[in-house]
N, C-alpha and C positions, 0 to 999 in steps of 0.2 A: 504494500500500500504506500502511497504516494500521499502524504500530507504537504499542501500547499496553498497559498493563498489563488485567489479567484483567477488573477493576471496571470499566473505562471501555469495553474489550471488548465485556462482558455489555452495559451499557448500550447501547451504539451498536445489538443485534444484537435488544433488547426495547422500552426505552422508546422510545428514539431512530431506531426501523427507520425509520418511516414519513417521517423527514427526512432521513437518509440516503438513500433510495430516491427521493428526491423533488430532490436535491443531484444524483445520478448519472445522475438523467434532462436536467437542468437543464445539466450539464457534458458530457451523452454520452459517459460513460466508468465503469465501475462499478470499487466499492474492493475490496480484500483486506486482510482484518482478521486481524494479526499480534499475536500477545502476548507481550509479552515478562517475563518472569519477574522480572529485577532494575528495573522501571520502576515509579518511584510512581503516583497515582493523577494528580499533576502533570504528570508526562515521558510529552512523545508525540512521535512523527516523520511527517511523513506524505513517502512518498518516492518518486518517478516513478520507474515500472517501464516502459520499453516502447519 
């Protein structure tokens, strides 16, 4: 899981699909992209779910 604020969100889910999608095939394992409300465009977490 992907914690991040809305801005880095949006990105991840437009600009940046096609290397996300290319990261998840590369690792076999696909993200879930969390937003978090009080995180700047700096603070992210990415956190093992499983």
């Amino acid at each position: 899981m992907i914690m991040a604020s809305q801005s880095v969100v949006d990105r991840l889910l437009d600009e940046d699909a096609d290397s996300l999608r290319e990261l998840e095939g590369s690792i076999e394992a696909s993200f879930r992209l969390n937003v978090e409300a009080t995180y700047t465009q700096e603070q992210y977490d990415v956190v093992l779910v499983g």
